[in-house]
C-alpha positions as CSV (number, residue, x, y, z in Angstrom):
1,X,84.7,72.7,106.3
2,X,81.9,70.6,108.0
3,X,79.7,67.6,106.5
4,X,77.9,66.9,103.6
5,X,74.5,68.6,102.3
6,X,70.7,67.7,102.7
7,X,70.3,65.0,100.4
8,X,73.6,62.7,102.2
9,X,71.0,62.8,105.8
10,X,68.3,60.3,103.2
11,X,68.1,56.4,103.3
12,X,70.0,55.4,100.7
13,X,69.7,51.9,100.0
14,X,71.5,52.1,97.0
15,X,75.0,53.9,95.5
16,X,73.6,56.9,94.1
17,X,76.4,58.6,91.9
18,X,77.0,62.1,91.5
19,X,79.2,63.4,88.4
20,X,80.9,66.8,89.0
21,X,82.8,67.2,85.7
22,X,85.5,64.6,86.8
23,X,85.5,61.2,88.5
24,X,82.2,60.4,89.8
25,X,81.6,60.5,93.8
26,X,79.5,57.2,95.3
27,X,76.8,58.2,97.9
28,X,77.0,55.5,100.5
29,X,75.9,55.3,103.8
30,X,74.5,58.5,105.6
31,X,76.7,60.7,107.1
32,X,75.1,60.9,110.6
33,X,75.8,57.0,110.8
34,X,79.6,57.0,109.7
35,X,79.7,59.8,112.3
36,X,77.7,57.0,114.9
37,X,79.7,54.0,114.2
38,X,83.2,55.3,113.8
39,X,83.5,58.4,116.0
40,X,80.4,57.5,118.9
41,X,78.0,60.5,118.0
42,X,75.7,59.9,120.3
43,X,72.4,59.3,118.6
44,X,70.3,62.3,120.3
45,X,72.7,64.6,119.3
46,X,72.3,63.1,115.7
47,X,68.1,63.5,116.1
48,X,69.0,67.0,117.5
49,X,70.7,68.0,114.6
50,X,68.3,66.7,112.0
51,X,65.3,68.4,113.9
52,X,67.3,71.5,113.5
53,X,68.4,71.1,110.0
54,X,64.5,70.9,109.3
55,X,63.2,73.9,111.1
56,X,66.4,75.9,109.9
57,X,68.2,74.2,107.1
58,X,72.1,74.1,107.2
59,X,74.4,71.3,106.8
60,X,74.2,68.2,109.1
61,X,77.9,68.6,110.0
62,X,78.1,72.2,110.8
63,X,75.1,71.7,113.5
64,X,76.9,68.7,114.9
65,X,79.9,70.6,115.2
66,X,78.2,74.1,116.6
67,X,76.7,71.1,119.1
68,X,80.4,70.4,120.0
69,X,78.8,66.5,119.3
70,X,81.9,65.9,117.0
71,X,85.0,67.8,115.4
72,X,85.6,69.5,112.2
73,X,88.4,66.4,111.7
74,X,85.1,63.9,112.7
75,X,83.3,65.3,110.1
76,X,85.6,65.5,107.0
77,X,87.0,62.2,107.8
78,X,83.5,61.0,107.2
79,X,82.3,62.3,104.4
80,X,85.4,61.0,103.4
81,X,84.3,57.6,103.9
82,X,80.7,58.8,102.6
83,X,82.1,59.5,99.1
84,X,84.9,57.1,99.4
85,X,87.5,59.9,98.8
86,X,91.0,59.8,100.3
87,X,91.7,61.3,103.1
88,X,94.9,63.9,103.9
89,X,95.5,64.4,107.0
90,X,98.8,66.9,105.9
91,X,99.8,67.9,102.8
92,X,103.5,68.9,102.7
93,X,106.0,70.1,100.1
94,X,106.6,66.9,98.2
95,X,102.8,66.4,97.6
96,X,102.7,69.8,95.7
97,X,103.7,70.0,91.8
98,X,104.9,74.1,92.0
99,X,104.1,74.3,88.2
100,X,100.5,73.1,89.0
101,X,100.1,75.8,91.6
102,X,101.3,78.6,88.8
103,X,97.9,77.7,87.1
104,X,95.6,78.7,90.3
105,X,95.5,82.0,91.3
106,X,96.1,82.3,95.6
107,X,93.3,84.3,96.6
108,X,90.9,81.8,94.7
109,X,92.6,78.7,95.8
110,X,92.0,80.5,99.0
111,X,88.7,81.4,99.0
112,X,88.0,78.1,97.4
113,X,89.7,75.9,99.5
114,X,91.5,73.7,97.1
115,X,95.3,73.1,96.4
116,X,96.4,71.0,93.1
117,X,98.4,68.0,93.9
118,X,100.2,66.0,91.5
119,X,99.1,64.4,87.6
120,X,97.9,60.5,88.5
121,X,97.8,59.0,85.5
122,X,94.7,60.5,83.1
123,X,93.8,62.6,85.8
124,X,95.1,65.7,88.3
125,X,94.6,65.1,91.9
126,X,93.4,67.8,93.5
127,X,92.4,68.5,97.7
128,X,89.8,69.9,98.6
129,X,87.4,70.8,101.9
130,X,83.8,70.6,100.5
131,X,84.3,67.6,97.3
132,X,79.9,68.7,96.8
133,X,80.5,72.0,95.9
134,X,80.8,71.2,91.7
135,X,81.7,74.9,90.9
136,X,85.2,74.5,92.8
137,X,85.9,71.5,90.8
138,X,84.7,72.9,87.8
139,X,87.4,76.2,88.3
140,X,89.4,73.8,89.1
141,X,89.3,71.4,86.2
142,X,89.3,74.9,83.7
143,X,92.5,76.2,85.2
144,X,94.2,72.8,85.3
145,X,93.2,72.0,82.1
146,X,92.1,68.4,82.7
147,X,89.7,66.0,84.4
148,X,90.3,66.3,88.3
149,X,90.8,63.4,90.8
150,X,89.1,64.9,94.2
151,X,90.7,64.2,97.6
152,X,89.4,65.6,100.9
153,X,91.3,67.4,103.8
154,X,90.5,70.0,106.3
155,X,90.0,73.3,105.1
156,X,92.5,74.3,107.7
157,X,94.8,71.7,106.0
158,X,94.6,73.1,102.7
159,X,94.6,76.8,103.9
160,X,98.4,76.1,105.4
161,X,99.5,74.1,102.3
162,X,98.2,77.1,100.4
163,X,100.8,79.5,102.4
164,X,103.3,76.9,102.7
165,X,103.4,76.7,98.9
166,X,103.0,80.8,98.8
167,X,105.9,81.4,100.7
168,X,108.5,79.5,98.6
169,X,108.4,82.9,96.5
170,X,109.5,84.4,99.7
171,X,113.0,83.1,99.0
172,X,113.1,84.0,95.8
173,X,114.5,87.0,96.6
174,X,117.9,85.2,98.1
175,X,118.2,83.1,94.8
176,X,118.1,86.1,92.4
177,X,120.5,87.7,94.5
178,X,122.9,84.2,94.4
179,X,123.0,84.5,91.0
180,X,123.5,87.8,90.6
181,X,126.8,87.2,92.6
182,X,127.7,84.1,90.2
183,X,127.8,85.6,87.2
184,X,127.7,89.1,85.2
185,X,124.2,89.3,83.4
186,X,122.7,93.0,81.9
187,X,119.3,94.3,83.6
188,X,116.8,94.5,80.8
189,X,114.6,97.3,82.0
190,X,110.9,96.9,80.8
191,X,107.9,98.8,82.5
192,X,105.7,96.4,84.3
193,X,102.1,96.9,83.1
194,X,99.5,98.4,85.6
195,X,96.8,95.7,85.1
196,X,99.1,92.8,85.6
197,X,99.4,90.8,88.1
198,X,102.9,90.2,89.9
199,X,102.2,86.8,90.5
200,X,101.6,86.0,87.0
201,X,104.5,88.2,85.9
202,X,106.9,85.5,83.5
203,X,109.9,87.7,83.2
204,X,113.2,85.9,84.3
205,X,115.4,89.3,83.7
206,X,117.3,88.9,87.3
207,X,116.8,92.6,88.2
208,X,113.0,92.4,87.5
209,X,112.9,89.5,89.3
210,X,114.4,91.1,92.0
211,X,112.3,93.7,92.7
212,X,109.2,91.7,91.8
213,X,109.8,89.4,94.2
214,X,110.7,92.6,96.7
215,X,107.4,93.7,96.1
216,X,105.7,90.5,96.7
217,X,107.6,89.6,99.9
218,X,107.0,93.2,101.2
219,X,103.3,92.4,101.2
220,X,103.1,89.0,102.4
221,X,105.0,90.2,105.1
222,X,102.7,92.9,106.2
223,X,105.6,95.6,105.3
224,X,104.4,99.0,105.0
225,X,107.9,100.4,103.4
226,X,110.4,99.2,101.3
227,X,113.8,101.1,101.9
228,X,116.7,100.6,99.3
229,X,119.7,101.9,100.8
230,X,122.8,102.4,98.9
231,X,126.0,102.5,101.4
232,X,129.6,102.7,100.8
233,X,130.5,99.5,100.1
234,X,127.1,97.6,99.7
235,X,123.5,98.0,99.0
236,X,121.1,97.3,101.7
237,X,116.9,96.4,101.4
238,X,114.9,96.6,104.5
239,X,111.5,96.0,105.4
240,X,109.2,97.8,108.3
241,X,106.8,96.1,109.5
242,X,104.6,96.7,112.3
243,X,106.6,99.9,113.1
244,X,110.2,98.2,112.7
245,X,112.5,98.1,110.1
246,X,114.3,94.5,109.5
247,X,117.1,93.3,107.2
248,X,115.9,91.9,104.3
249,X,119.0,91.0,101.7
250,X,122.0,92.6,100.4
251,X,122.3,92.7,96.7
252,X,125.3,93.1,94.7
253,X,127.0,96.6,95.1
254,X,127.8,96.9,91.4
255,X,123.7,95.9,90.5
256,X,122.7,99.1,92.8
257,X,122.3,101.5,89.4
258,X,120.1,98.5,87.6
259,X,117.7,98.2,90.6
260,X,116.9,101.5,91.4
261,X,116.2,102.4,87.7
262,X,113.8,99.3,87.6
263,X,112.6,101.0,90.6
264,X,112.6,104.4,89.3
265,X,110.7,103.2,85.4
266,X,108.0,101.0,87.0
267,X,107.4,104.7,89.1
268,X,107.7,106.4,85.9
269,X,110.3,108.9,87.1
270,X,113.4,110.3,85.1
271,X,116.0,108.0,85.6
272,X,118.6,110.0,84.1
273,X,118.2,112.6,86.8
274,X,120.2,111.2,89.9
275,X,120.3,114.9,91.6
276,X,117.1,115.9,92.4
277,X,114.8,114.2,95.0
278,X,111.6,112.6,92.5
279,X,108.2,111.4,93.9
280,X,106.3,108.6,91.8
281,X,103.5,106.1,92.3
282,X,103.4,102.6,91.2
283,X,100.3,100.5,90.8
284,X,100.3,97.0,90.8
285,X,98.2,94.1,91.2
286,X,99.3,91.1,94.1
287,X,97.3,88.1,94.4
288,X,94.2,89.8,92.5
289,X,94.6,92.4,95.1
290,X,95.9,95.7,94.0
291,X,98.6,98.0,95.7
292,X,99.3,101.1,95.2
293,X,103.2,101.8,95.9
294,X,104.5,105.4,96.5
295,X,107.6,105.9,95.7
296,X,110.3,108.6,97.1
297,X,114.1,109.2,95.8
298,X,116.6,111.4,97.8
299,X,120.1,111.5,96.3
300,X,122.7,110.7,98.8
301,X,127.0,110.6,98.9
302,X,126.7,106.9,97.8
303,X,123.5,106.8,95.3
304,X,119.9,107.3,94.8
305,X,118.1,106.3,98.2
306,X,114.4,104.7,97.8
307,X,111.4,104.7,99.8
308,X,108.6,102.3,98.9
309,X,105.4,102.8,100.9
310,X,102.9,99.9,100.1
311,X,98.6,100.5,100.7
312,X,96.6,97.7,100.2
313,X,93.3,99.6,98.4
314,X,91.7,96.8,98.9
315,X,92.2,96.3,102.5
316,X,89.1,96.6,104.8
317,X,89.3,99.4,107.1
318,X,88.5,98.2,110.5
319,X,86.0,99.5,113.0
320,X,87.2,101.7,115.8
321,X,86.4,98.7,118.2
322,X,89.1,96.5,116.3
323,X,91.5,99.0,116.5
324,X,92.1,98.8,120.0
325,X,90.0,101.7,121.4
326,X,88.8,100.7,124.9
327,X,84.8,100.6,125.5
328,X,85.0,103.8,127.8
329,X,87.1,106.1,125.1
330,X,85.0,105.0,122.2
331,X,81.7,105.8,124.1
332,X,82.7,109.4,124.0
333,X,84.4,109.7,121.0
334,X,81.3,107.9,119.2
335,X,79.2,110.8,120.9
336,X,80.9,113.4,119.6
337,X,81.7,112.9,115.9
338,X,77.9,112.8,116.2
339,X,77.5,116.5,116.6
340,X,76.5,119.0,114.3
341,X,79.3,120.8,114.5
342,X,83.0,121.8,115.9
343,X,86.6,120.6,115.6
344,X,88.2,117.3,116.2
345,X,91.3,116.7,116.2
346,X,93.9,113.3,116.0
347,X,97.3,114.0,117.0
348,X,100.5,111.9,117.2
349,X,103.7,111.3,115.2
350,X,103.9,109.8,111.4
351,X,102.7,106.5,111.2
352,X,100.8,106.4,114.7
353,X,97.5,105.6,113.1
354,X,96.0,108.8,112.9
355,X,94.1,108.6,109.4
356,X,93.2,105.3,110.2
357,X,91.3,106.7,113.1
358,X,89.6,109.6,111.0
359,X,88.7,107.0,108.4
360,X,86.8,104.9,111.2
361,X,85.4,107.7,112.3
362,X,84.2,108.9,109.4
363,X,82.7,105.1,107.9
364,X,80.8,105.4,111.3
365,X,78.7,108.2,110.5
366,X,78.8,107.8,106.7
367,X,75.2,108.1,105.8
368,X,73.2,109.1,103.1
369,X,71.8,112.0,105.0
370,X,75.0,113.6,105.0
371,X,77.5,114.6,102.8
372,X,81.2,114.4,103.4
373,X,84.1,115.7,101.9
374,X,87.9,114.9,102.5
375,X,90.6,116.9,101.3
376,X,93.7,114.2,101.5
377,X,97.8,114.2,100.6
378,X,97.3,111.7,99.3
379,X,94.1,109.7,99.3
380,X,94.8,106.7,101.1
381,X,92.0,104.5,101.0
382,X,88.8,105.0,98.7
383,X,86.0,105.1,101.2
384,X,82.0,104.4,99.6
385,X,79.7,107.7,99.2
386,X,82.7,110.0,100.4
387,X,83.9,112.5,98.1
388,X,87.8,112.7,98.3
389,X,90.2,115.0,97.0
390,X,94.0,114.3,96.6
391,X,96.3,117.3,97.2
392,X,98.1,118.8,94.3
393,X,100.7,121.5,95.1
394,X,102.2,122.0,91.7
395,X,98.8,123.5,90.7
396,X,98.1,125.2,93.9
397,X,95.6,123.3,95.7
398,X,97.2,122.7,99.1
399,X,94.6,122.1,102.3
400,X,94.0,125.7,102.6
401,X,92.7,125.9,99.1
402,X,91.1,122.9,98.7
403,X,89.3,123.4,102.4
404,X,88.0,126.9,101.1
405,X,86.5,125.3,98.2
406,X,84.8,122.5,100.5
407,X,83.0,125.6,101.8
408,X,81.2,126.2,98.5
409,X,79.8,122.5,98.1
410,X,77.3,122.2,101.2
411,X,79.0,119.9,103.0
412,X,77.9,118.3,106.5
413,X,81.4,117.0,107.3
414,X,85.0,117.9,106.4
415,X,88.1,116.1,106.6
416,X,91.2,118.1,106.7
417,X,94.3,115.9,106.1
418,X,96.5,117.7,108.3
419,X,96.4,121.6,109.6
420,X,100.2,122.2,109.2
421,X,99.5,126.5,109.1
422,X,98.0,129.1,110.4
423,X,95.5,129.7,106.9
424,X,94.3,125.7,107.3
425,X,93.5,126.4,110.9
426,X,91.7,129.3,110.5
427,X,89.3,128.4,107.8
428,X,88.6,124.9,109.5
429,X,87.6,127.1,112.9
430,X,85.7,129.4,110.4
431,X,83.9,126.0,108.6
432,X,83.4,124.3,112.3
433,X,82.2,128.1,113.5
434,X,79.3,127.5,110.5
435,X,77.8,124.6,111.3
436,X,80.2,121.9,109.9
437,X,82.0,119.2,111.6
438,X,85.5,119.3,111.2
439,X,87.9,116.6,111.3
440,X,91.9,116.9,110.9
441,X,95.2,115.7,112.6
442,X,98.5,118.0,114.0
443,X,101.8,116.9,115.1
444,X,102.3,117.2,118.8
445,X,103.1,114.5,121.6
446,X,100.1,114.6,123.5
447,X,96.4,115.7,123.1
448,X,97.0,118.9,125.3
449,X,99.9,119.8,123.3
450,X,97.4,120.7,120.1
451,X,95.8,123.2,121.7
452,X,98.9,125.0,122.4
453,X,100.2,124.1,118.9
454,X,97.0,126.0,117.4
455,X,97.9,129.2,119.9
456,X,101.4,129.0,118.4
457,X,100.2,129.2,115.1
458,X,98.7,132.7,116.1
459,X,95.3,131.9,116.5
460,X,93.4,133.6,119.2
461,X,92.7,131.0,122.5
462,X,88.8,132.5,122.4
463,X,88.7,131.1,119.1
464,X,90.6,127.7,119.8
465,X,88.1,127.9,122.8
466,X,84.7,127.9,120.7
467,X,85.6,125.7,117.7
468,X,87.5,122.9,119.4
469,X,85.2,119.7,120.8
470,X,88.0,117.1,121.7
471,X,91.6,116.2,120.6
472,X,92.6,112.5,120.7
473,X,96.5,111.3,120.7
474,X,97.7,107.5,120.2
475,X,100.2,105.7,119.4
476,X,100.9,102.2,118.2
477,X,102.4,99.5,120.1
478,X,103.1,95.9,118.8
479,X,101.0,93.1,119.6
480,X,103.1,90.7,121.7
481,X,103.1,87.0,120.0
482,X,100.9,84.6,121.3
483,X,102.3,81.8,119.9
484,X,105.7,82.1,121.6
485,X,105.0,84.9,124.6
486,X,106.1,84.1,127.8
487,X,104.4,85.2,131.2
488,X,105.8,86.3,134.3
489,X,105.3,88.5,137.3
490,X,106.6,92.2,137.2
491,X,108.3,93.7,139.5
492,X,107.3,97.1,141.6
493,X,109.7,98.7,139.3
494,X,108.3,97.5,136.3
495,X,104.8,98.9,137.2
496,X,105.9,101.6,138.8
497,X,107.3,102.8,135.4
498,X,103.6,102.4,134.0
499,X,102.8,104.9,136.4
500,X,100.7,102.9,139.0
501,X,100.9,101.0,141.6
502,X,101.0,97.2,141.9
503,X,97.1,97.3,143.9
504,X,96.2,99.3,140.8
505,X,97.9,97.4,138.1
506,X,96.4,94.5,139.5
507,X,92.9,95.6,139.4
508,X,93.2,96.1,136.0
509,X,93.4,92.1,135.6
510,X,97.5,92.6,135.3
511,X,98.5,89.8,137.8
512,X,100.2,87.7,134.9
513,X,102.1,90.0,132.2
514,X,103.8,89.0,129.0
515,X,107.9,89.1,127.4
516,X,108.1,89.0,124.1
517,X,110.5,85.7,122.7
518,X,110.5,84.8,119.0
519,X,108.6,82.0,117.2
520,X,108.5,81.0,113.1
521,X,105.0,83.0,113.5
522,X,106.3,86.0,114.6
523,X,109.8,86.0,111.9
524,X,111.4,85.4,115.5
525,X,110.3,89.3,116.1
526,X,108.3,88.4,119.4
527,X,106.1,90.8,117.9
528,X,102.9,90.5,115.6
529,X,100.3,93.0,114.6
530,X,99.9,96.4,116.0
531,X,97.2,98.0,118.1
532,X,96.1,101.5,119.0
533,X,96.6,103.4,122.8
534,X,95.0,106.6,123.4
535,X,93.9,109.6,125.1
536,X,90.8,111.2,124.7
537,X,90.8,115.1,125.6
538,X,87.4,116.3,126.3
539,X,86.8,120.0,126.1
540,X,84.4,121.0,128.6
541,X,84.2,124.0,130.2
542,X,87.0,124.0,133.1
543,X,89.4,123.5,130.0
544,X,88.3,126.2,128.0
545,X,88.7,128.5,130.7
546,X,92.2,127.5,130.8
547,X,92.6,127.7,127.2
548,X,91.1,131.3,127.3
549,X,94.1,132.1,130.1
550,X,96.5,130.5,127.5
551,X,98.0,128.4,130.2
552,X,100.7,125.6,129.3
553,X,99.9,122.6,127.7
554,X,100.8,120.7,131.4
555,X,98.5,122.6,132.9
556,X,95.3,121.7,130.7
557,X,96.6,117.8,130.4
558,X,97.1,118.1,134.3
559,X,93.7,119.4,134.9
560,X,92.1,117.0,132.3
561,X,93.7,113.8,134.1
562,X,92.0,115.0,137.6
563,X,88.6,115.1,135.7
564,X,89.2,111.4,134.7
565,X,91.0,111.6,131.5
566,X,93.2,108.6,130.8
567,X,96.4,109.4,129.8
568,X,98.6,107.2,126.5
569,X,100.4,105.6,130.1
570,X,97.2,104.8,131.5
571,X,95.8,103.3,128.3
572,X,98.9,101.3,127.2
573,X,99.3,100.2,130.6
574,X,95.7,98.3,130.5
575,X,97.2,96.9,127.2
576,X,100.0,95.0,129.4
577,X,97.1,94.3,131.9
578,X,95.1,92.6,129.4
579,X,98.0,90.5,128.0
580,X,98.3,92.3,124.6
581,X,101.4,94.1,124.6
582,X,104.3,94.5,127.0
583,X,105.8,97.0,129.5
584,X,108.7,97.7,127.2
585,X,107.0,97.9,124.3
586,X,104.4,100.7,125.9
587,X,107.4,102.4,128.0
588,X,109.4,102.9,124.1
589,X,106.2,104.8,122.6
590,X,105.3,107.2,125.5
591,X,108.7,108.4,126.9
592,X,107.1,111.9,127.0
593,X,104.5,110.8,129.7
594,X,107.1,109.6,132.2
């Protein structure tokens, strides 16, 4: 938040009073003098600002503080004084009424940054970073249901209220499970509406409560599954997150049945049938955000066993750049999924990233000149102008099917979940043999091992040869906390295991490298946020020489290194260098390199 509008930079040589739909604010002095007297803005910077705030427009205060002339503090401490509105330098716990906060959805309160207070008399307090902007406190004054008493704090101020507040539900969890250990009470089963937000969900049935509160923690937390694990003697919940899986809570043994048929009706499966594995797919919405949940059972010796895997649909896909690609491997990849035609392949094990990577790839050169199709199991994220189709083996249409059909709807560009047979492989060479572009993923360790993996399938290494432009293989390692890493100097050892010397390692900028610790940001992990190593496999026509001798898979990633080709070591290894992961964390995702 920065300082007040236009109209506050005027002479005002009397109160003029603005009514927003609540108390009335009191223009006073301008804003560029409070900033002069109290805080010493020095008085060109002030004339700088105004001269720009002609020629451009803009607020006064967000100039001054792009001139680094005064602070985002500075500023809202001013206005304060301009409108004569308190100022809160914190807002904690006790300021909060909880039952106000029920009334304000997050992710407006958020993007609005306002948090209700407490009632004062006639009137609800409210704080709030920009008091001029009436339609906030008009929201606000319809949701609380009442006139609104404006106080001003800094947006960061209100933003960590805001999750300070939000993350009280992330207890909740704990105090359903207490009473559930206090005393007996029956799980009333009721299916949770699609179009209803959990937040707003009223039901105070313990097991619903439960697994709401499950759900909501699971994606506050980042969580990508949600694992229910019956065991012998108790019943155990745990959370993975970036990669991970961490305790979460124990419930009651004897309330295992209850939760996992919540679990099993709000996925719409038969809960009667305990025997048979079941696949089912919750919807829900999460702070006006909606998830879409899909749900696996496996029967095991002590109970049903659960698998919740959470996608955000509306989640912004991030560039290739913000992914962690390095300038040199983008360059090239970027080069070729802009070809007419040919096979690219993303390889590495489940959860490594890979569709992510094909769904950058894909928004890059997503264009109205082209049509693309995607054949998916299942369709992860809805991408803009692509036309996606889910798998659906129960009728028939696997990838083989589904990718013949492609063939008949004049597409440009294919996406091909995963080739997992010999049929998928061969109609993808045929498509990429036609003039298409071809995108799809295998399972192997490394980006040489696909080309072997398609020879194994049984098709011919002339083919493989023609049709196959590049394979890229990553991996994701953790993002080492900043708020609570510690630096230090590795030893020869250390590097050593990275594969390089310390000349070498040091030339990549790693004189200084990082060991995770454990802060309150990081859930005492060490750990937050994940980013993407990789190896970029350029065929050119060395390699598909060797691929026509059907030589090993050493032998091609061998050659391909001497022509420059950074290997998953090499790549994570510049990650360490540059301070955002560490040696171990690199070492434990690419054993098969060392």
């Amino acid at each position: 938040m920065s300082g007040g509008a236009d109209i506050l930079e005027a002479t005002v040589t009397e109160s003029t009073r603005v009514v927003a739909h609540g108390p009335a604010y009191l223009f006073g002095r301008p804003l560029g003098e409070i900033l002069i007297e109290s805080f010493g803005l020095p008085r060109e910077k002030l004339e700088e600002a105004l001269l720009a705030q002609g020629e451009k427009g803009g607020r006064l205060g967000e100039l001054l503080i792009g001139l680094k002339a005064v602070t985002d503090e500075q500023v809202t401490r001013a206005l304060g004084a301009q409108l004569d509105l308190e100022y809160l330098e914190l807002i904690s716990f006790d300021d909060v009424d909880a039952e106000l906060v029920k009334k304000v959805p997050i992710n407006f309160a958020k993007q609005a940054k306002f948090i209700p207070l407490k009632r004062e008399g006639e009137f609800v307090a409210i704080a709030v970073a920009d008091p001029l902007d009436t339609a906030v406190v008009d929201h606000a004054r319809e949701l609380l249901g009442g006139e609104v008493l404006a106080k001003i704090a800094r947006a960061t101020t209100i933003i960590d209220a805001i999750n300070s507040v939000y993350d009280r539900s992330l207890n909740e969890a704990e105090q359903v499970v207490g009473e559930m250990e206090a005393q007996d009470l029956d799980a009333a089963e009721q299916v949770l509406e699609s179009d209803q937000d959990l937040l707003d969900s009223g039901d105070e049935a313990p097991i619903i409560r439960l697994v709401n509160s499950l759900l909501f923690r699971a994606a506050k937390e980042r969580a990508s599954d949600i694992h229910i694990e019956p065991m012998e003697r108790e019943l155990a919940v745990r959370f993975r997150i970036d990669g991970v899986l961490q305790n979460i809570i124990k419930p009651p043994k004897r309330y295992q049945n209850s939760i996992l048929s919540r679990v099993k009706i709000m996925a719409q499966l038969n809960i009667a049938e305990k025997r048979l594995p079941q696949d089912g797919r919750i919807k829900i919405k999460l702070a006006g955000r909606d998830i879409d949940i899909r749900v696996s059972t496996i029967p095991t010796i002590h109970g049903e066993s659960i698998v919740m895997r959470l996608l955000d649909k509306s989640a912004t896909l991030l560039d290739l750049a913000e992914i962690g690609m390095n300038p040199t491997i983008l360059k090239d990849l970027d080069e070729l999924i802009r070809r007419s035609h040919g096979i690219i392949l993303v390889t590495g094990p489940t959860g490594s990233g890979k569709t992510t990577t094909l769904y950058g790839a894909l928004t890059r050169i997503n264009t109205p000149e082209v049509k693309i199709l995607t054949v998916e199991d299942p369709v992860e994220y809805q991408l803009k102008g692509i036309n996606q189709m889910p798998l659906n083996p129960k009728i028939g249409l696997n990838f083989a099917s589904g990718l013949r059909a492609f063939l008949r709807q004049d597409p440009d560009i294919i996406m091909v979940g995963e080739i997992r047979d010999k049929e998928t492989a061969q109609i993808a060479i045929e498509a990429s043999l036609t003039g298409h572009l071809v995108f799809s993923t295998v399972h192997t360790n490394d980006s040489a091992g696909a080309v072997t993996r398609l020879v194994e399938m049984g098709i011919e290494p002339f083919l493989v040869s023609s049709s196959l432009m590049a394979v890229m293989a990553q991996r994701l390692v953790r993002r080492v906390c900043k708020e609570c890493r510690e630096p230090y100097q590795p030893s020869d050892e250390e590097i050593a295991k990275l594969g390089m010397s310390r000349d070498r390692f040091k030339a990549l900028g790693g004189d200084t490298v990082y060991r995770a610790k454990g802060c309150s940001a990081c859930n005492r992990v060490g750990y937050r946020g994940r980013s993407g190593i990789y190896e970029l496999l350029v065929l050119d026509d060395d390699i598909r020489q060797l691929i026509l001798k059907n030589v090993d898979s050493g032998s091609v990633k061998k050659r391909a290194m001497e022509k420059g080709m950074l290997c998953l070591l090499d790549d994570g290894a510049l990650k360490v260098a540059q301070g955002e992961t560490t040696i171990a964390e690199v070492l434990s995702v690419t054993q098969e390199d060392l």
